[in-house]
Gaussian input, Z-matrix of N, CA and C with variables (Angstrom, degrees):
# hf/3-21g

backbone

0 1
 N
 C     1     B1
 C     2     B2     1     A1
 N     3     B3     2     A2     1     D1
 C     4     B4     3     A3     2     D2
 C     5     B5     4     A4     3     D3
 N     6     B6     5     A5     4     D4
 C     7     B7     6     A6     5     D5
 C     8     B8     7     A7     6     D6
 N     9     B9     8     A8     7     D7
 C    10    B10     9     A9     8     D8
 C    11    B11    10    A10     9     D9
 N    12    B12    11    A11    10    D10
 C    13    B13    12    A12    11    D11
 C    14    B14    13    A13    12    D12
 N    15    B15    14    A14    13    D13
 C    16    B16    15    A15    14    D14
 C    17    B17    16    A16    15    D15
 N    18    B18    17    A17    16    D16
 C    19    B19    18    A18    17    D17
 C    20    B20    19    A19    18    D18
 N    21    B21    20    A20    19    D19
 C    22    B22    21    A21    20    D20
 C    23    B23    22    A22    21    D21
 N    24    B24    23    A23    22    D22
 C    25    B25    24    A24    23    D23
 C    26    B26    25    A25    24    D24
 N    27    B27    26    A26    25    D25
 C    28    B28    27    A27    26    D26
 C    29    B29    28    A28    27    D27
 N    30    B30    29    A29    28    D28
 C    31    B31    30    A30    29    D29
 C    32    B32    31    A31    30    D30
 N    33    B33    32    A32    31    D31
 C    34    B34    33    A33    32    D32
 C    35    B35    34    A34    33    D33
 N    36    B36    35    A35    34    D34
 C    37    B37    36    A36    35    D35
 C    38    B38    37    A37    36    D36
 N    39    B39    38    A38    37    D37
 C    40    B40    39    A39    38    D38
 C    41    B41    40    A40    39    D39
 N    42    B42    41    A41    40    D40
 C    43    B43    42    A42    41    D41
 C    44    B44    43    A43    42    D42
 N    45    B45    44    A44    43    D43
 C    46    B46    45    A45    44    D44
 C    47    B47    46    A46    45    D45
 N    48    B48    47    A47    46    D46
 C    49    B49    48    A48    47    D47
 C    50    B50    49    A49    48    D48
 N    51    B51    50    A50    49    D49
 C    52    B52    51    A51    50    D50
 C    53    B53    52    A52    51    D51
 N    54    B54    53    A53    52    D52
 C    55    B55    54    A54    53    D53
 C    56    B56    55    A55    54    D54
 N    57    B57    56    A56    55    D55
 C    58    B58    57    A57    56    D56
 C    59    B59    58    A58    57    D57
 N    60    B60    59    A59    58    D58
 C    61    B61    60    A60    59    D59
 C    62    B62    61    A61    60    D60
 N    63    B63    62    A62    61    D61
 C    64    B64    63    A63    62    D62
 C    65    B65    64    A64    63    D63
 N    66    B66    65    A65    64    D64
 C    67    B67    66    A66    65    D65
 C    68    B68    67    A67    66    D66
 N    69    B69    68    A68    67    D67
 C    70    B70    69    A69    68    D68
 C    71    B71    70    A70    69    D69
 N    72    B72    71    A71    70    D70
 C    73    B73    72    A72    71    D71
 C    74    B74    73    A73    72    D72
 N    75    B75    74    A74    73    D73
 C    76    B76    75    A75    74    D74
 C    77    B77    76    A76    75    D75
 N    78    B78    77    A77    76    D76
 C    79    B79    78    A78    77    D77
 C    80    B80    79    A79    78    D78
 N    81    B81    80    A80    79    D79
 C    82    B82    81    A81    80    D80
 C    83    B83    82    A82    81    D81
 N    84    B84    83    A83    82    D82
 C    85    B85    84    A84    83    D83
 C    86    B86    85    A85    84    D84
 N    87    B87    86    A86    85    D85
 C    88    B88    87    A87    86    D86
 C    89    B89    88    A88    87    D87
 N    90    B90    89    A89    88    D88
 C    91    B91    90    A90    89    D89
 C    92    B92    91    A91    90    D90
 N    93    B93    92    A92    91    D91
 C    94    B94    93    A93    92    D92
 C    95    B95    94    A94    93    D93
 N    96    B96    95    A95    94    D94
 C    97    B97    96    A96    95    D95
 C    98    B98    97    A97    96    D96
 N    99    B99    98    A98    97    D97
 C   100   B100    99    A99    98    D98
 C   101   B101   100   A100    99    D99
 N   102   B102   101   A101   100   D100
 C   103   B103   102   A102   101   D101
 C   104   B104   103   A103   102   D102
 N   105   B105   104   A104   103   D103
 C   106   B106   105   A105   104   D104
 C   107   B107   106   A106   105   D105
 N   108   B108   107   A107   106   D106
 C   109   B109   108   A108   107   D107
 C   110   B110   109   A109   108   D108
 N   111   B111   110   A110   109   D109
 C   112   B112   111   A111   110   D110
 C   113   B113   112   A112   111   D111
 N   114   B114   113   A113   112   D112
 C   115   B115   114   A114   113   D113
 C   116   B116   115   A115   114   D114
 N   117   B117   116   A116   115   D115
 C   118   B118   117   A117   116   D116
 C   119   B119   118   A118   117   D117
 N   120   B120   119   A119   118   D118
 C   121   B121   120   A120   119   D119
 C   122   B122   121   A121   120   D120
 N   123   B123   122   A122   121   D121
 C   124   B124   123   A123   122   D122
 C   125   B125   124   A124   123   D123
 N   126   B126   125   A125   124   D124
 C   127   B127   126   A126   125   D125
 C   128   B128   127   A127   126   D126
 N   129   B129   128   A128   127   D127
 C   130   B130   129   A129   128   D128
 C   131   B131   130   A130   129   D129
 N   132   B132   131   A131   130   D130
 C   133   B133   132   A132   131   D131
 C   134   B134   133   A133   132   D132
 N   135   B135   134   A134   133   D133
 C   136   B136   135   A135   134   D134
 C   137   B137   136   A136   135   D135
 N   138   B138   137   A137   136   D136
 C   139   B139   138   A138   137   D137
 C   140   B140   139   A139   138   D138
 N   141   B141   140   A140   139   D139
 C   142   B142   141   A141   140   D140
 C   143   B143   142   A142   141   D141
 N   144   B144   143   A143   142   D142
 C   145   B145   144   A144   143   D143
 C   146   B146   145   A145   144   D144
 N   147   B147   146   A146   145   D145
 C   148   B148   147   A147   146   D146
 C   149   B149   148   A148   147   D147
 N   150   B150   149   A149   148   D148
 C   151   B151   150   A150   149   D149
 C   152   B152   151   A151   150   D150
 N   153   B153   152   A152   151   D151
 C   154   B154   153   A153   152   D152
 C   155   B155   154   A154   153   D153
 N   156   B156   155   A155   154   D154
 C   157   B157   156   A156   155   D155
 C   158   B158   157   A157   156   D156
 N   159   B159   158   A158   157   D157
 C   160   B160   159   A159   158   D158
 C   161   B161   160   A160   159   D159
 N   162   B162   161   A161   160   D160
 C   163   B163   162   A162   161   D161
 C   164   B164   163   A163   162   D162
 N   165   B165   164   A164   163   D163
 C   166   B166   165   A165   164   D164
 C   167   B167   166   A166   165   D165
 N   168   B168   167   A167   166   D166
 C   169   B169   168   A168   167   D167
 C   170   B170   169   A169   168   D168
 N   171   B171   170   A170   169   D169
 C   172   B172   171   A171   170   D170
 C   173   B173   172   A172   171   D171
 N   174   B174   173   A173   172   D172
 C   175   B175   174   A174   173   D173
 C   176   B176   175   A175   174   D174
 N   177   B177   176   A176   175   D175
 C   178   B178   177   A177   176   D176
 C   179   B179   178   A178   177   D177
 N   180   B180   179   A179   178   D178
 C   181   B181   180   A180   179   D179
 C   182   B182   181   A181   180   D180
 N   183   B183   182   A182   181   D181
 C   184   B184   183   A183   182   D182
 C   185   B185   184   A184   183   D183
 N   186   B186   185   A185   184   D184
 C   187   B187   186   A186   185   D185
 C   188   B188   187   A187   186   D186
 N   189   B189   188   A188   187   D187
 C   190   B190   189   A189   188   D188
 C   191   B191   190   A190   189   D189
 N   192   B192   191   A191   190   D190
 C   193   B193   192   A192   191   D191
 C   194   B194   193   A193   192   D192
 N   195   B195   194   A194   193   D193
 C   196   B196   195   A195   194   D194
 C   197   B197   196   A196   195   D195
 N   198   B198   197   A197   196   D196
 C   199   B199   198   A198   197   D197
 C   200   B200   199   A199   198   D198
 N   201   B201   200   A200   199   D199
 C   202   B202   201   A201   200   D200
 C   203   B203   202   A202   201   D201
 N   204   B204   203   A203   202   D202
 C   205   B205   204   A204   203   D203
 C   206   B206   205   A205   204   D204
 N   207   B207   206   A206   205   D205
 C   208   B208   207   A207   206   D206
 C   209   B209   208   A208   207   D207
 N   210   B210   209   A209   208   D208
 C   211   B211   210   A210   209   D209
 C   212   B212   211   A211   210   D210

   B1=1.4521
   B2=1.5195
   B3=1.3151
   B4=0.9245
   B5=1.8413
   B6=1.3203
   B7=1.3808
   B8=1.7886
   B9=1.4600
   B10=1.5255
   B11=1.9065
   B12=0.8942
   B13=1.6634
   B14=1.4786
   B15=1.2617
   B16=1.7906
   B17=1.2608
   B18=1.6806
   B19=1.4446
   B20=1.4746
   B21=1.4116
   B22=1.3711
   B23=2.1117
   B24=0.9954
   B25=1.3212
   B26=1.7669
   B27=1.7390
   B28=1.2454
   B29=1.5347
   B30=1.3988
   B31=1.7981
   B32=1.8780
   B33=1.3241
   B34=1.5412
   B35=1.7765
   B36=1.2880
   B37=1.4359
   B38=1.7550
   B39=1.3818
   B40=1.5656
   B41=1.8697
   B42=1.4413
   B43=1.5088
   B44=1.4200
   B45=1.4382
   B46=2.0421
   B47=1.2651
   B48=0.9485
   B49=1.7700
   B50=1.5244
   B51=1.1764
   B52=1.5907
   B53=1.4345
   B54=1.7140
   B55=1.4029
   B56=1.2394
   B57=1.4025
   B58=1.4214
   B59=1.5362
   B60=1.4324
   B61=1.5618
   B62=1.2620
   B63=1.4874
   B64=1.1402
   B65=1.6574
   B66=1.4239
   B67=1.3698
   B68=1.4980
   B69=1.3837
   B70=1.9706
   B71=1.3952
   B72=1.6791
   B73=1.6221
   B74=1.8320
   B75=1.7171
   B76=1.2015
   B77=1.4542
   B78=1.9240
   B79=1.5017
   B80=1.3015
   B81=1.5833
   B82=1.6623
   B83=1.1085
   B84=1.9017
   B85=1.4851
   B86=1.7696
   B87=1.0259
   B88=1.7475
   B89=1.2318
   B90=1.6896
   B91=1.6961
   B92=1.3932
   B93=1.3609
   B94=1.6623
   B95=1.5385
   B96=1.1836
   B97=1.3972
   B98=1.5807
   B99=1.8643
   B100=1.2882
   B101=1.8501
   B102=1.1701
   B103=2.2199
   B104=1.5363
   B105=1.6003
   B106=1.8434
   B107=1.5369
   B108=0.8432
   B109=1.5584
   B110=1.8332
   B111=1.8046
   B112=0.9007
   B113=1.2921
   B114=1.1386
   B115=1.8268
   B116=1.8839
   B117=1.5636
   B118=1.6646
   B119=1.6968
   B120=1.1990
   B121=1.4623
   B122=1.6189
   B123=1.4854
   B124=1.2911
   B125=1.7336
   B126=1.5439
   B127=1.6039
   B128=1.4871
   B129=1.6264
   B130=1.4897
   B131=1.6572
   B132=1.8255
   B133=1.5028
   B134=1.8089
   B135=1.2226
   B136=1.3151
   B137=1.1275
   B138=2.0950
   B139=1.7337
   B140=1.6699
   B141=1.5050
   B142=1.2089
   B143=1.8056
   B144=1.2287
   B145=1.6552
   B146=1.5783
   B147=1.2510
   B148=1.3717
   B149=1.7185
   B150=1.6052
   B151=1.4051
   B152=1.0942
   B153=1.6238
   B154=1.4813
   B155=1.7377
   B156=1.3760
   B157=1.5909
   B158=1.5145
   B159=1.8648
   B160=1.1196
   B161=1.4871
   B162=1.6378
   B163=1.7631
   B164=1.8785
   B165=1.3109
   B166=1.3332
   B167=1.5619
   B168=0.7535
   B169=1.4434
   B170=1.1622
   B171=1.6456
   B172=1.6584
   B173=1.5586
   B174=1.6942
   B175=0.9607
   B176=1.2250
   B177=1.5850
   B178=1.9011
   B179=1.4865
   B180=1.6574
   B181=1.2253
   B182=1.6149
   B183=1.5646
   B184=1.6668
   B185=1.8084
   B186=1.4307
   B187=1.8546
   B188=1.1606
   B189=1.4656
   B190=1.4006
   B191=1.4442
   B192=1.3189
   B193=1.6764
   B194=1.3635
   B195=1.3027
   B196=1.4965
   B197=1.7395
   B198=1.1476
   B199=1.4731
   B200=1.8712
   B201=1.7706
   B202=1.7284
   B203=1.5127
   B204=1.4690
   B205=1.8446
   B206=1.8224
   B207=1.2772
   B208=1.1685
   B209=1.1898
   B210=1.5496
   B211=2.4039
   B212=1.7635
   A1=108.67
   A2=133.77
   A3=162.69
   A4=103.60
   A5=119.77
   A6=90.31
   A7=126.18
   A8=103.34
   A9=107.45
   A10=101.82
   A11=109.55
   A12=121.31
   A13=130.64
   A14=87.99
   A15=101.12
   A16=104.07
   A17=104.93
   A18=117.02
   A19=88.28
   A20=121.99
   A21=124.81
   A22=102.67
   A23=104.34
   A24=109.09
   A25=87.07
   A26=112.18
   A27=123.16
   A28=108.13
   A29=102.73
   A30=92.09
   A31=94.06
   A32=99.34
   A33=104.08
   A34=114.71
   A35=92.85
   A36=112.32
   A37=123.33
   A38=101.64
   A39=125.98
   A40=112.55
   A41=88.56
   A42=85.47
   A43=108.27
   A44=107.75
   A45=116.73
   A46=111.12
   A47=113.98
   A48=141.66
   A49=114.47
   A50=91.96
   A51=101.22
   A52=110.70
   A53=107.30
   A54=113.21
   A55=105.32
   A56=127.69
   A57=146.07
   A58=101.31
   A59=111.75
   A60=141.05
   A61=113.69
   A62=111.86
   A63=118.22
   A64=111.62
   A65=110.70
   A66=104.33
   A67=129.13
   A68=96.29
   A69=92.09
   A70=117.23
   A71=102.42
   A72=99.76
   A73=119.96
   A74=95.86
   A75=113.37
   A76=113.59
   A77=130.19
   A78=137.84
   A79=84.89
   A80=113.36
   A81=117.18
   A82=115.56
   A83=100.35
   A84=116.69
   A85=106.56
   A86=111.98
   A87=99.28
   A88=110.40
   A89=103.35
   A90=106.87
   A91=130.06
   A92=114.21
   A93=130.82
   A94=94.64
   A95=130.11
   A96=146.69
   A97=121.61
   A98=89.67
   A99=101.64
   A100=131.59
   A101=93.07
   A102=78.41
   A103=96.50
   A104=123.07
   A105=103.37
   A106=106.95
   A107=136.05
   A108=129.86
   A109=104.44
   A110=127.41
   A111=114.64
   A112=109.63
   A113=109.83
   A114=127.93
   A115=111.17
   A116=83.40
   A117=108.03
   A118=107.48
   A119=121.96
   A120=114.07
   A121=95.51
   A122=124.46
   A123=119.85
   A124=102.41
   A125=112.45
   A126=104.82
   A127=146.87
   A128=92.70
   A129=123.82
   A130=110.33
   A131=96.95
   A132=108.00
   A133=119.66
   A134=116.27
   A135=96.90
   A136=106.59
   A137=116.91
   A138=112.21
   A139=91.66
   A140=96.36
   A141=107.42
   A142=128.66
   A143=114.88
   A144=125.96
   A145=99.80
   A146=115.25
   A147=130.40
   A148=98.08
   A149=118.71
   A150=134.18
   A151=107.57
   A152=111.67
   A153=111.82
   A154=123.01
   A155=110.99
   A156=111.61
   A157=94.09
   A158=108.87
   A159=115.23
   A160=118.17
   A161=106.49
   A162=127.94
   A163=105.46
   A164=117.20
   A165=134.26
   A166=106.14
   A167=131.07
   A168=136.22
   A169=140.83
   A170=88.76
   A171=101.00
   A172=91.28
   A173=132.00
   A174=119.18
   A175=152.11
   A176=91.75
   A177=95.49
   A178=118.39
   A179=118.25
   A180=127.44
   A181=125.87
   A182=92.02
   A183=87.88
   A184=107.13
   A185=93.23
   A186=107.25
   A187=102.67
   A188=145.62
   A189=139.76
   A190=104.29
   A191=102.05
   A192=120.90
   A193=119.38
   A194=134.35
   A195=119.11
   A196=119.16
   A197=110.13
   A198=95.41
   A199=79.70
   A200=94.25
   A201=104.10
   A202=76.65
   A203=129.75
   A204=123.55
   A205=103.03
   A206=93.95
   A207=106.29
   A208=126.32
   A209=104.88
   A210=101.78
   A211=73.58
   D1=134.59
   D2=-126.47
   D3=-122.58
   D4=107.06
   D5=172.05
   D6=-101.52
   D7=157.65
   D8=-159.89
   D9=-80.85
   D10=124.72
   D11=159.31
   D12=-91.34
   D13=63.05
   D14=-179.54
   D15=-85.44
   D16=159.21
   D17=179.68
   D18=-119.41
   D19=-177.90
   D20=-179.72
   D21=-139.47
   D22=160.47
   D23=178.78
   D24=-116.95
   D25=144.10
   D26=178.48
   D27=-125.01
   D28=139.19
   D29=178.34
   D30=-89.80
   D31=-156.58
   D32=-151.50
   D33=-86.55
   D34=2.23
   D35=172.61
   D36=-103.58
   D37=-3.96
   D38=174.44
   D39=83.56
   D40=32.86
   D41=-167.68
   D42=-116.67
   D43=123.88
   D44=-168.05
   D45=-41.51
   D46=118.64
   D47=169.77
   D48=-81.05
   D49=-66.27
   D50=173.82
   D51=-156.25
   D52=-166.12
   D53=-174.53
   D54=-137.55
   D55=158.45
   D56=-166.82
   D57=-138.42
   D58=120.74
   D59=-178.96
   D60=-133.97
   D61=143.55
   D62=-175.58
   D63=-88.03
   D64=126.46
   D65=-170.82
   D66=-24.13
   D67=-54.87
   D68=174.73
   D69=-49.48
   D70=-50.88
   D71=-176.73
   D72=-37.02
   D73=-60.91
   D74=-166.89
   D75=-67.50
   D76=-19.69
   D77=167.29
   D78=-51.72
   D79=-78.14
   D80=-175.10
   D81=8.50
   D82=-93.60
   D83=-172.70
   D84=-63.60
   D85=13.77
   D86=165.00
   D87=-92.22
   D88=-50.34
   D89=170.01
   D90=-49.49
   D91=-43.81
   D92=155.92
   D93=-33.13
   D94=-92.66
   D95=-162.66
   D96=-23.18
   D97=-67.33
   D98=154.43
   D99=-61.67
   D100=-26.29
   D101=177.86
   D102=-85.48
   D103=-24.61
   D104=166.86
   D105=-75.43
   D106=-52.91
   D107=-174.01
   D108=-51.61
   D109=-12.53
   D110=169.91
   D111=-121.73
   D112=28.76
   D113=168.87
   D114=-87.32
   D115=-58.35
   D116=170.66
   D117=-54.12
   D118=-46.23
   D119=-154.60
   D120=-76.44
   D121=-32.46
   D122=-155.60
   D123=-107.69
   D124=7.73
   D125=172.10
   D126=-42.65
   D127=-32.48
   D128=-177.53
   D129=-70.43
   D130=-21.76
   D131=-163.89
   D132=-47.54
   D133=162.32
   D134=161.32
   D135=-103.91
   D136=159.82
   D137=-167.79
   D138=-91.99
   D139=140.37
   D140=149.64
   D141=-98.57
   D142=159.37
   D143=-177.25
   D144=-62.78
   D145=152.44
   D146=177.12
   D147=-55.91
   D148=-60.37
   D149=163.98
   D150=-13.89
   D151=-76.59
   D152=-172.70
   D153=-66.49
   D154=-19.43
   D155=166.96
   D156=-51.28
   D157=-78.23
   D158=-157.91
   D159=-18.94
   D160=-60.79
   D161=-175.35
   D162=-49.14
   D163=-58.60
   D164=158.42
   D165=-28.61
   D166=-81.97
   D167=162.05
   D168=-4.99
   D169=-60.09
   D170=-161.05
   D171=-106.67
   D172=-5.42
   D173=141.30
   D174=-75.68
   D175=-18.11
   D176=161.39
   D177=-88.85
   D178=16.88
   D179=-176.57
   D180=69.13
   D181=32.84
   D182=-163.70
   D183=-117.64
   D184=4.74
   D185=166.80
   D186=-125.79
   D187=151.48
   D188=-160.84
   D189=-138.03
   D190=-23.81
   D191=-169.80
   D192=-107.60
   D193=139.28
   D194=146.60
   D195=-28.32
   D196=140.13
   D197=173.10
   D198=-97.61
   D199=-178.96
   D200=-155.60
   D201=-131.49
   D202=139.04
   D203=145.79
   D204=-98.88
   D205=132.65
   D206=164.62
   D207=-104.08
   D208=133.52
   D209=-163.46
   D210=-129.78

């Protein structure tokens, strides 16, 4: 885990207004956001086998290869 280096903006009473992130940081936590917001949507899902991804896959043309396990 990664720690965040935020700065804060204070109004005139010293009380946090906002926050200042450095672009990467803050893409980050968008990407974070988004793979839980698509964690949540697909909970209900049923799991499929690694197998059946594979087949899924390589029928929508999006694996071309055997995949290989290496032990």
């Amino acid at each position: 885990m990664s720690t965040i280096q935020e700065q804060y903006v204070v109004d005139t009473e010293g009380k946090k207004t906002a926050v200042i992130l450095s672009i990467r940081r803050y893409e980050q936590l968008l990407e974070d956001l988004h793979d839980l917001a698509v964690m949540a949507e697909r909970r209900e899902e049923e799991p499929i086998s690694l197998e059946e991804m594979k087949r899924r896959l390589k029928k929508d043309g999006l694996l071309e290869h055997q995949c290989q396990t290496v032990r």
